[in-house]
DSSP file (Angstrom, degrees, kcal/mol; ACC not computed):
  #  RESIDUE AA STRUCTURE BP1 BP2  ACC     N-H-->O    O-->H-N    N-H-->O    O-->H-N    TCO  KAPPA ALPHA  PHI   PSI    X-CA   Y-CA   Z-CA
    1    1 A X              0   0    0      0, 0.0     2,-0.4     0, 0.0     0, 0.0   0.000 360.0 360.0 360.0 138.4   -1.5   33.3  -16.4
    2    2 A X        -     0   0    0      2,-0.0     2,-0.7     0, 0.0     0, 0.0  -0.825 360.0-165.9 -92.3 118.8    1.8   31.3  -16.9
    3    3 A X        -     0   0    0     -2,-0.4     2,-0.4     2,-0.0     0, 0.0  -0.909   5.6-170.5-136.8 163.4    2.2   29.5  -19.4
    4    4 A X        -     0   0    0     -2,-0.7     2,-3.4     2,-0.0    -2,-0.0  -0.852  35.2-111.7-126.1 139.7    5.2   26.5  -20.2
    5    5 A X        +     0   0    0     -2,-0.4     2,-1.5     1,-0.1    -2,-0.0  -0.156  53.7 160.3 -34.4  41.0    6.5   24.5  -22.6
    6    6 A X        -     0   0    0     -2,-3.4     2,-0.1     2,-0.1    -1,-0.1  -0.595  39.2-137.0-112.3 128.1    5.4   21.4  -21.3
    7    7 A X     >  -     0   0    0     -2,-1.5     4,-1.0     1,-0.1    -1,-0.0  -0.396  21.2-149.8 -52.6 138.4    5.0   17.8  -23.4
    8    8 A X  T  4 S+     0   0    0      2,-0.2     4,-0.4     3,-0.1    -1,-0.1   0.201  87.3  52.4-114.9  11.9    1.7   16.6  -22.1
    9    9 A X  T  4 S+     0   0    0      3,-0.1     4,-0.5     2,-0.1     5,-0.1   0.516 108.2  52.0-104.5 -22.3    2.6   12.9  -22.4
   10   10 A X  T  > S+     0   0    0      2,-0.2     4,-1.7     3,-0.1    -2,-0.2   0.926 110.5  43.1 -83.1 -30.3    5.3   13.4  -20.8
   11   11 A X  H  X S+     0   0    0     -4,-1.0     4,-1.1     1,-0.2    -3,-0.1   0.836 117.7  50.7 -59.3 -40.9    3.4   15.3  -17.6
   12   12 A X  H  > S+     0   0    0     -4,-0.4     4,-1.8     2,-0.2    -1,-0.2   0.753 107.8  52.6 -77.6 -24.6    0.7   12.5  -17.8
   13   13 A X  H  > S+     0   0    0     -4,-0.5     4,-1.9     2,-0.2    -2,-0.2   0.930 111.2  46.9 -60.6 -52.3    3.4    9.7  -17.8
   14   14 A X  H  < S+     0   0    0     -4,-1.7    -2,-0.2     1,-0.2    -1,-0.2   0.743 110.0  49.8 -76.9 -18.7    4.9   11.2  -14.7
   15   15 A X  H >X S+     0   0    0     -4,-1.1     4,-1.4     2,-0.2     3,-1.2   0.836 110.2  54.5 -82.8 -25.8    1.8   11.6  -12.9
   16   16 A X  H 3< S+     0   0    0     -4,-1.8    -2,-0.2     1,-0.3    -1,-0.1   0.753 101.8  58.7 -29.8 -53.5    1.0    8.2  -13.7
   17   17 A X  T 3< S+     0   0    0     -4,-1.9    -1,-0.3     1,-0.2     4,-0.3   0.491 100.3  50.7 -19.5 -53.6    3.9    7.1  -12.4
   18   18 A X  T <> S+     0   0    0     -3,-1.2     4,-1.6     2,-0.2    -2,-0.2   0.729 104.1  57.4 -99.9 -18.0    3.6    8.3   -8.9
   19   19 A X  H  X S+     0   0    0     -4,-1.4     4,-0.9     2,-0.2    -2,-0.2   0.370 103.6  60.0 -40.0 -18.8    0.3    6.9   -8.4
   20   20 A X  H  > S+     0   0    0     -5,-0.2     4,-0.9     2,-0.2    -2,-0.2   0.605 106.3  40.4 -46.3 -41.8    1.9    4.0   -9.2
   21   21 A X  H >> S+     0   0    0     -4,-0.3     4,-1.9     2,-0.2     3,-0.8   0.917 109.1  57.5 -76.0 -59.4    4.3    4.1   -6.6
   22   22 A X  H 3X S+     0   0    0     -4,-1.6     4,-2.2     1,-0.3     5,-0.2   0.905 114.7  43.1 -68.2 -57.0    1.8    5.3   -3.9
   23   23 A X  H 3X S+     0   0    0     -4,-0.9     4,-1.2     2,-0.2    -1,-0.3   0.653 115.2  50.9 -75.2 -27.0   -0.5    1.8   -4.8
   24   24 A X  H XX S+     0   0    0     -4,-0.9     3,-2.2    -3,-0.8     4,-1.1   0.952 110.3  45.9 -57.8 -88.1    2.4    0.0   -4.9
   25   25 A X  H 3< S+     0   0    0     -4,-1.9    -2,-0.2     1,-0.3     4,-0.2   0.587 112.2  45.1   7.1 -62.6    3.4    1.1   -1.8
   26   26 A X  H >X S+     0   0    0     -4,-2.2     3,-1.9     1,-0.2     4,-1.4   0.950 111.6  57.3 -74.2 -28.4   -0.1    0.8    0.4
   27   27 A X  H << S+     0   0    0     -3,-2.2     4,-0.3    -4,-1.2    -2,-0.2   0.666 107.5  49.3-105.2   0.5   -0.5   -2.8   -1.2
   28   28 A X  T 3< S+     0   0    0     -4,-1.1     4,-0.3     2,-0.1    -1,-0.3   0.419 106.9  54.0 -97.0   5.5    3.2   -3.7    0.4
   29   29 A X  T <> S+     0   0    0     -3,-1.9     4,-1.6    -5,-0.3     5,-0.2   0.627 108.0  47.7 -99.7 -21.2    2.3   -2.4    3.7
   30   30 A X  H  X S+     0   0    0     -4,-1.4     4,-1.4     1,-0.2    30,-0.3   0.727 113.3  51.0 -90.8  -3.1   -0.7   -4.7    3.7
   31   31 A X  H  > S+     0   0    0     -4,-0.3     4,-1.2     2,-0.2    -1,-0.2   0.719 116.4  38.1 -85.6 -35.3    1.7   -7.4    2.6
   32   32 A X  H  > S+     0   0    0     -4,-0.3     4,-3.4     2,-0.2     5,-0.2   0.903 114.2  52.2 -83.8 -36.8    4.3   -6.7    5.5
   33   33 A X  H  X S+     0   0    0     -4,-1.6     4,-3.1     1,-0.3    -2,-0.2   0.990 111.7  49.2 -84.6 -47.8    1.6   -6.0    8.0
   34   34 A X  H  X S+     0   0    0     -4,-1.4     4,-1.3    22,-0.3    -1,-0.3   0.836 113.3  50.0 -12.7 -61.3    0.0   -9.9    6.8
   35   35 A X  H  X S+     0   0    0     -4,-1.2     4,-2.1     1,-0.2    -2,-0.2   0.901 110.5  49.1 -71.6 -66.4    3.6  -11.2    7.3
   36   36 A X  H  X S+     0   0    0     -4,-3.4     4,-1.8     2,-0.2    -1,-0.2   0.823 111.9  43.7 -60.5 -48.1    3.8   -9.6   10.8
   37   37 A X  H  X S+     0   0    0     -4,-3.1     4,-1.8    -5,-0.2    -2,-0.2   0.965 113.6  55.7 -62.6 -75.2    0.4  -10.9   12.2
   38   38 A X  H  X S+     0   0    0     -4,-1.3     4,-2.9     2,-0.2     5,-0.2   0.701 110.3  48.6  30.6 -87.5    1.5  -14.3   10.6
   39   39 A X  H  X S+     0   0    0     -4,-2.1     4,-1.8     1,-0.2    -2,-0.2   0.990 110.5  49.5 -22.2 -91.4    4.7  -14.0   12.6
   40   40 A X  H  X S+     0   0    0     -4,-1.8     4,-1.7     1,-0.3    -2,-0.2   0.739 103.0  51.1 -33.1 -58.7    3.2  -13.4   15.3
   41   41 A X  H  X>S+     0   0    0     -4,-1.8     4,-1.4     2,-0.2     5,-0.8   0.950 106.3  58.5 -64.4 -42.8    0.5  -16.0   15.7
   42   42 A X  H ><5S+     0   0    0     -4,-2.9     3,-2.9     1,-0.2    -2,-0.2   0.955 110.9  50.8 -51.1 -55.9    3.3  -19.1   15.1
   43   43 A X  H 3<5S+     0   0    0     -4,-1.8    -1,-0.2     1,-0.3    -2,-0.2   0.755 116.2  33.3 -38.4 -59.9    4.9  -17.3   18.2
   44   44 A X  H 3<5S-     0   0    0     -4,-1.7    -1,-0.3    -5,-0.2    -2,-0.2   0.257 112.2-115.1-101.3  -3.9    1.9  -17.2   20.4
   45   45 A X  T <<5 +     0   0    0     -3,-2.9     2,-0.3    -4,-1.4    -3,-0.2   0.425  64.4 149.0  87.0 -17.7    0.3  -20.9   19.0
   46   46 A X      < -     0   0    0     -5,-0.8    -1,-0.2    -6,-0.2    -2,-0.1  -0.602  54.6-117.9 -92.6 127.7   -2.4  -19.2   17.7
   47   47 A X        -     0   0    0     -2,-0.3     2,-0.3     1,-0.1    -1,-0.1  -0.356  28.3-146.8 -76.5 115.4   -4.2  -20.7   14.3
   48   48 A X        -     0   0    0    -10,-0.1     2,-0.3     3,-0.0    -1,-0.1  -0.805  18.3-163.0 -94.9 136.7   -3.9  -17.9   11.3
   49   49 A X    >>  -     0   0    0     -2,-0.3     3,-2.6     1,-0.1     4,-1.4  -0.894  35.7-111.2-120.4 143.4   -6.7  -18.1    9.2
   50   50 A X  H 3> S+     0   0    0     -2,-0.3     4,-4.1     1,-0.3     5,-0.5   0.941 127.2  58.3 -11.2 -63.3   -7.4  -16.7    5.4
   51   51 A X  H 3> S+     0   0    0      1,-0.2     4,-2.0     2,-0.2    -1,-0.3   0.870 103.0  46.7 -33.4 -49.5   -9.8  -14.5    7.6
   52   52 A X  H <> S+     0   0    0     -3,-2.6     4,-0.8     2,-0.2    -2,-0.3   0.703 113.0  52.0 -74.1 -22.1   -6.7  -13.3    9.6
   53   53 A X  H  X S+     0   0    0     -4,-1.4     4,-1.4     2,-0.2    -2,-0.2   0.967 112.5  46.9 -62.8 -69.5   -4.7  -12.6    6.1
   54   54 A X  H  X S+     0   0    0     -4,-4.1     4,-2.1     2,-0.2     3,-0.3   0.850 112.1  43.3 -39.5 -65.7   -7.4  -10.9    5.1
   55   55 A X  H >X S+     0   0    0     -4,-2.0     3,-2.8    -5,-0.5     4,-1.0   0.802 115.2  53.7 -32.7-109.5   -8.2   -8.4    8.3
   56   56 A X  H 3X S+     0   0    0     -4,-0.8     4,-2.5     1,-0.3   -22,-0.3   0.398 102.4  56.0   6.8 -47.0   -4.5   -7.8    8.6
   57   57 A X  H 3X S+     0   0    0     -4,-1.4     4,-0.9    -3,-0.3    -1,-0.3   0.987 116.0  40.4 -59.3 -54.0   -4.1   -6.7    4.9
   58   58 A X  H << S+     0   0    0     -3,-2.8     4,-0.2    -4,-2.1    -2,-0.2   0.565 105.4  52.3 -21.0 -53.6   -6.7   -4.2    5.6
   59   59 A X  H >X S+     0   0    0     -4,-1.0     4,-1.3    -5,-0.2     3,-1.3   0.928 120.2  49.9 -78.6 -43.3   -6.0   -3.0    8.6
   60   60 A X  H 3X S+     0   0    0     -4,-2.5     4,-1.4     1,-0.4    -2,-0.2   0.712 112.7  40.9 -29.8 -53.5   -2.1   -2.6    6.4
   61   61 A X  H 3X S+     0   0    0     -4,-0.9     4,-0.6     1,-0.2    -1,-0.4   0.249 112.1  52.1-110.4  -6.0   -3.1   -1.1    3.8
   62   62 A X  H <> S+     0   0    0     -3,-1.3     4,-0.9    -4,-0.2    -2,-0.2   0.339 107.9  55.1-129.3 -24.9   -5.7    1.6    5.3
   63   63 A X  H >X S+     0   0    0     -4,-1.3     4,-1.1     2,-0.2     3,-0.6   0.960 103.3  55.9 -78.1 -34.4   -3.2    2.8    7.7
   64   64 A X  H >X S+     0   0    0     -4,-1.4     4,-2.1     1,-0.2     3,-0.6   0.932 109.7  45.3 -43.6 -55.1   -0.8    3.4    4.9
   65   65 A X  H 3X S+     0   0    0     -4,-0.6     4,-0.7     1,-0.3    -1,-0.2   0.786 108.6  56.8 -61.6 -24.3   -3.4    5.6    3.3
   66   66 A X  H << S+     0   0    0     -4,-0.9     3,-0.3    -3,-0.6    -1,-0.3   0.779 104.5  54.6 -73.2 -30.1   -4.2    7.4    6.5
   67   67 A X  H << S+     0   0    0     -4,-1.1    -1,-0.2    -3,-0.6    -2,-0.2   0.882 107.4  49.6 -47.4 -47.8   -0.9    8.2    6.6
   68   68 A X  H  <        0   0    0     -4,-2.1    -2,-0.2     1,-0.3    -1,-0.2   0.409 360.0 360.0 -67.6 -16.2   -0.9    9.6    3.4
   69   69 A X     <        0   0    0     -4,-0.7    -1,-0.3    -3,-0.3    -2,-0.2   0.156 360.0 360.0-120.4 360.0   -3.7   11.7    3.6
């Protein structure tokens, strides 16, 4: 067994940290992917609804994670 010199507020800090990132991360892909649908429908005419905001976030934010995993 190995064992190191390691601060354990600092280890928990850092994992913190990147789980930070990763949830920032998926909840700005469901924000872009929003944006994009959004886009999209002013293009085409088509009436974006709370509903479609919603979906859209979803669908965003769950591909990111799929990615991830």
């Amino acid at each position: 067994m190995h064992t190191r010199n390691v601060n354990v507020k600092t280890a928990a800090q850092e994992s913190t940290g990147r789980w930070v990132k990763k949830m920032a991360r998926i909840i700005d892909r469901g924000h872009y992917n929003a944006a994009c649908a959004q886009e999209a429908h002013a293009h085409y005419g088509n009436k974006f609804t709370r509903t479609d905001a919603c979906l859209y976030f979803i669908r965003g934010a769950l591909s990111e994670i799929s990615n991830k995993f």
